[in-house]
KOLGUMI-152469 format. One record per residue (C-alpha): x, y negated, z; residue in one letter. Coordinates in steps of 0.05 Angstrom, whole numbers, padded with zeros to 5 digits, always signed. Last residue first. Layout:
# residues N
XYZA
...
END
This chain:
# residues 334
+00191+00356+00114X
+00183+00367+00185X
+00144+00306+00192X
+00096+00321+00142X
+00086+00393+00174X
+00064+00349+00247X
+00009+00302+00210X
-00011+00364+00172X
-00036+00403+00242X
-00049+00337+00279X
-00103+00315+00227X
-00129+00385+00219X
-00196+00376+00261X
-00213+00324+00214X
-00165+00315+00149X
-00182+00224+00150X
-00197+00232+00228X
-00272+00213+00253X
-00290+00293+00275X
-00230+00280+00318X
-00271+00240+00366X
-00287+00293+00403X
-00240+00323+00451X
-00194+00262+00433X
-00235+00220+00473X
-00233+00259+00525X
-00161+00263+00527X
-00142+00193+00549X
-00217+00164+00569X
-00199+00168+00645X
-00230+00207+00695X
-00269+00182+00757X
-00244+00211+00824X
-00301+00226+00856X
-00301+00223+00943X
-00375+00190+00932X
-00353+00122+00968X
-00312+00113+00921X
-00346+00128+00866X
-00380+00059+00866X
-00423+00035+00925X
-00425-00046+00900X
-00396-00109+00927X
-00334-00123+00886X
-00381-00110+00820X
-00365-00054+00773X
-00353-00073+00697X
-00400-00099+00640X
-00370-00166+00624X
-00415-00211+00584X
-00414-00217+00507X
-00440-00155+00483X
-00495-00159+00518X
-00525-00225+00481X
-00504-00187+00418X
-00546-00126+00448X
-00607-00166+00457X
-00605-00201+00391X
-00611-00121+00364X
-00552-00093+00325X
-00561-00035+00284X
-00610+00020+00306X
-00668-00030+00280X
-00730+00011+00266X
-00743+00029+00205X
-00819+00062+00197X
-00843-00002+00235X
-00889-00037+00174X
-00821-00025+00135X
-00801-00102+00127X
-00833-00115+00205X
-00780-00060+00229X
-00726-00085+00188X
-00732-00166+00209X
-00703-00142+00266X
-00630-00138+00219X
-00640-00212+00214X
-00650-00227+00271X
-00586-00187+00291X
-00539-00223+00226X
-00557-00291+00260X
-00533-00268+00328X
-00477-00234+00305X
-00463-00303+00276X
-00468-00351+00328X
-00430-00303+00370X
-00367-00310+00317X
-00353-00254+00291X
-00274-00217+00298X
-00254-00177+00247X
-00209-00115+00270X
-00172-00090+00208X
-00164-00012+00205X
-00108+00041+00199X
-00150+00099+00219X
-00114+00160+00265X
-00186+00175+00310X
-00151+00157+00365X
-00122+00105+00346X
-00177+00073+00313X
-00213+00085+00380X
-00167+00053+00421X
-00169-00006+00385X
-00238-00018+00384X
-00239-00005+00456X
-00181-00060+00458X
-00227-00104+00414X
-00284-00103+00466X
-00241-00116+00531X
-00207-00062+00571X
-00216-00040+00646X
-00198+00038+00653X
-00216+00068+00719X
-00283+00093+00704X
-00346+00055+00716X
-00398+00071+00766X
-00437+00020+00804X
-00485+00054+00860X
-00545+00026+00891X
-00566+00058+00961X
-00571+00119+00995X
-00509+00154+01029X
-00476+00216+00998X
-00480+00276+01016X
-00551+00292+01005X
-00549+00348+00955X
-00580+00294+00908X
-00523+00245+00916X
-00478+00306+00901X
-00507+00326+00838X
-00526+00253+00815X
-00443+00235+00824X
-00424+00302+00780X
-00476+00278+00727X
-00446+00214+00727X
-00376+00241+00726X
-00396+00286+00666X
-00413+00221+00630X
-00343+00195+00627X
-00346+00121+00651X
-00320+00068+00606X
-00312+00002+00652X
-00322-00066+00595X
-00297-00127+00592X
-00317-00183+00539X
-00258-00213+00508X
-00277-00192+00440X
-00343-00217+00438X
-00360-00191+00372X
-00320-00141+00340X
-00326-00122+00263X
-00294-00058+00247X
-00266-00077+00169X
-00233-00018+00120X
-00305+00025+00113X
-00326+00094+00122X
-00285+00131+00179X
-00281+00062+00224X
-00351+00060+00219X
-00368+00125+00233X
-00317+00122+00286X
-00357+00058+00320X
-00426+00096+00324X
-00387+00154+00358X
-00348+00103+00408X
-00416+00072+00434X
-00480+00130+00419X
-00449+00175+00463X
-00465+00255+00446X
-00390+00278+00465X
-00377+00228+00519X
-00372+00163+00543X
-00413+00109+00581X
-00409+00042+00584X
-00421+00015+00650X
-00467+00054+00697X
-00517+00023+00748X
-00545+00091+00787X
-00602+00079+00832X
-00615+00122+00898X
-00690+00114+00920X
-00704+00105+00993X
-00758+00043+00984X
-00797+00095+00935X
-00856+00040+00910X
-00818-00016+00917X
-00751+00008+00906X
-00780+00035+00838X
-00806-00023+00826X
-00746-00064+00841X
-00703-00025+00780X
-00748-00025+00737X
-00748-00091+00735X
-00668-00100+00726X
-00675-00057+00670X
-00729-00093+00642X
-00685-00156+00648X
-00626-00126+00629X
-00654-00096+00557X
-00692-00170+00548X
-00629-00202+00555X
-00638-00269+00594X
-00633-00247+00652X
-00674-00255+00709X
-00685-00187+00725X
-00620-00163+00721X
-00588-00098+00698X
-00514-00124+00683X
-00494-00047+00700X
-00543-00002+00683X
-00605+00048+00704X
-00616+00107+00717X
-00651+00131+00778X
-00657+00186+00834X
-00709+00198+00885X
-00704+00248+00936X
-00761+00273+00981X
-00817+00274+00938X
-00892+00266+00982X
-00927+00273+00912X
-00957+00203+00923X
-00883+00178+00933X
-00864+00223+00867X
-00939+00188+00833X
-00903+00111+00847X
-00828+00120+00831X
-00860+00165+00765X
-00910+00096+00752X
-00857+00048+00771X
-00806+00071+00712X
-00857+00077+00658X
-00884+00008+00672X
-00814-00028+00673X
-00763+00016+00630X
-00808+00052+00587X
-00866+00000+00577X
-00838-00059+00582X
-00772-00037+00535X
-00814-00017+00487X
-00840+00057+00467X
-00909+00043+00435X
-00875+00034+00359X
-00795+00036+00369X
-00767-00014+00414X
-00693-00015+00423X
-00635+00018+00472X
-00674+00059+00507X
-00688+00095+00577X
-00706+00149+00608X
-00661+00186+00665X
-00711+00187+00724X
-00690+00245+00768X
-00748+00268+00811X
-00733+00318+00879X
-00770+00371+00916X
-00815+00390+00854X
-00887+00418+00870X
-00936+00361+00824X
-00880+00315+00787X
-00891+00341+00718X
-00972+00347+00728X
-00962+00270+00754X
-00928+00247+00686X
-00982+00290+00647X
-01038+00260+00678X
-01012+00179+00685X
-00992+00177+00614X
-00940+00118+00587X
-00881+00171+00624X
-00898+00219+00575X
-00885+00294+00605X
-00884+00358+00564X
-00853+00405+00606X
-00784+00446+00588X
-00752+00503+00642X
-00691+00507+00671X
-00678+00568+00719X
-00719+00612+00671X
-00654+00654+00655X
-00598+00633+00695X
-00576+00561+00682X
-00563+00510+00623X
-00589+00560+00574X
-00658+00521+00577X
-00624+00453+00555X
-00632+00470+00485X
-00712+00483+00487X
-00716+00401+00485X
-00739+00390+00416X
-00795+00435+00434X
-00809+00405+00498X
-00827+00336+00461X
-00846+00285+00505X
-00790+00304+00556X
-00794+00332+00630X
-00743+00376+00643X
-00755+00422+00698X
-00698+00439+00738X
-00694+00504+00788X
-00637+00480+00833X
-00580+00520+00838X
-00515+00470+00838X
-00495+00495+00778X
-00571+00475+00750X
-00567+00408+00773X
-00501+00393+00746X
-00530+00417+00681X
-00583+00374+00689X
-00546+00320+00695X
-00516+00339+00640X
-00568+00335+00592X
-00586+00275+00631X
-00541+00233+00610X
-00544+00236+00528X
-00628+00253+00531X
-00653+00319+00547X
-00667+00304+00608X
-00710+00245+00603X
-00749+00260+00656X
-00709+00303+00714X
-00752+00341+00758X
-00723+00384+00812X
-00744+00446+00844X
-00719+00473+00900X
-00702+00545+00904X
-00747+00606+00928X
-00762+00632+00863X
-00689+00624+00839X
-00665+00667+00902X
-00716+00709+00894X
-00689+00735+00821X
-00614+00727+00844X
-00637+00785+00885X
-00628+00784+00965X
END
């Protein structure tokens, strides 16, 4: 048989959001595993990257908005499998946190079940809650019933922090640490579970092979460190002598209202991608695996650490870049 009707005759998945941070790879995890993915995104053309992800025409771009009913459905229409990956960290214009992580969340759970989808898979987060007080948990934690409601066998995935090349945690933090002296750290004894995003995608690929059991997953990686031990780590790694400020909570709170005064300042042209109230509320609870959870465990993955990753990528951050071990070693043979 030809590769060619082999990847006719394979089952499709759909993963929305795919060309976000995650799902990129999950859809590359997908792909090795030889499912014909479609990624659904609202713009296909910013999304044409994730097409050399498998054999030609294995992975293929749709325009999909998860606030439209048609072109969420069209998305859905002949797949096998739906892999909700969207979500955000802060309101811009129509995309809120209601909207994308509630509404937008129930109506794929809701057409896939219509659609007769076997496997369901979604993203969500560790701390997601729908009574918190966070309004990024609470949506989360939303989301996260509706789908069960509406697709009771639906796999969720609660990550912690999660690391990798794209992240929007250690690289915002390295800019920092690359431009001025001071890395302020609020709620510094707040602990968090790094988890490498390629694990993730590894743990999606197998849950959606079907060996691995249904239910809600936890996955963290097996370092535990507080907020100013990240920080830490990460001026290590990128080789920056900085000073770690601590702020006080009633201050990162002050200086977040007042940085979401940005999108009402700019009639919504700047939205704020700097600290959100939300985030300093976040910031100060623990964001690591719970006793009771599935965690990798019980998916036979062996989570990696962030020793070595981190360096992978982070080097962009380093005073001489990509060089920084090269002179650091001929200074010390001098």
């Amino acid at each position: 048989m030809s590769s060619h009707t082999t990847l006719v005759t394979a089952p499709i998945v759909t993963v929305f959001g795919g060309s976000g941070f995650v799902g990129r790879y999950i859809v590359q995890a997908l792909a090795r595993d030889g499912w014909r993915v479609r990624v659904a995104v609202r713009r296909p053309n910013e999304a044409t990257f994730t097409m050399t992800y498998g054999n030609v025409g294995q992975v293929q771009t749709i325009q999909a908005n998860i606030r439209d009913e048609a072109s969420t459905a069209a998305a859905i229409r002949g797949a096998q499998a739906v892999v909700n990956c969207v979500g955000i960290l802060y309101p811009t214009g129509k995309q809120t946190l209601d909207t994308v992580q509630v509404e937008g969340a129930a109506r794929i759970a809701r057409l896939a079940a219509a659609e007769g989808i076997q496997k369901f898979l979604h993203l969500s987060a560790i701390g997601a809650d729908a009574n918190s007080d966070s309004a990024n948990a609470r949506t989360k934690g939303e989301g996260e019933a509706a789908v069960l409601d509406a697709f009771p066998n639906a796999t969720i995935l609660r990550p912690s922090i999660v690391f990798g090349p794209e992240d929007e945690f250690f690289n915002r933090f390295g800019n920092m640490a690359a431009n001025i002296p001071l890395l302020p750290v609020i709620g510094g004894s707040s602990k968090f579970q790094p988890v490498f995003v390629d694990d993730i995608a590894l743990a999606a690929a197998k849950i959606l092979r079907g060996d691995a059991p249904v239910g809600v997953y936890e996955l963290g990686g097996p370092d535990v460190e507080t907020f100013r031990e990240l920080m830490q780590r990460m001026v290590r790694v990128v080789r920056r002598r900085r000073v770690l400020v601590s702020v006080p909570m009633g201050i990162a709170k002050l200086q977040a209202r007042l940085f979401n005064l940005l999108p009402k300042l700019t009639f919504g042209l700047i939205p704020n991608s700097l600290l959100t109230p939300d985030q300093v509320r976040q910031l100060g609870e623990d964001n690591v695996v719970g006793g009771d959870a599935l965690t990798f465990a019980d998916l036979d993955i062996q989570p990696r650490d962030m020793d070595g990753i981190l360096e992978s990528y982070m080097w962009r951050f380093r005073p001489n870049g990509q060089y920084s071990e090269i002179l650091e070693s001929a200074k010390n043979l001098r």
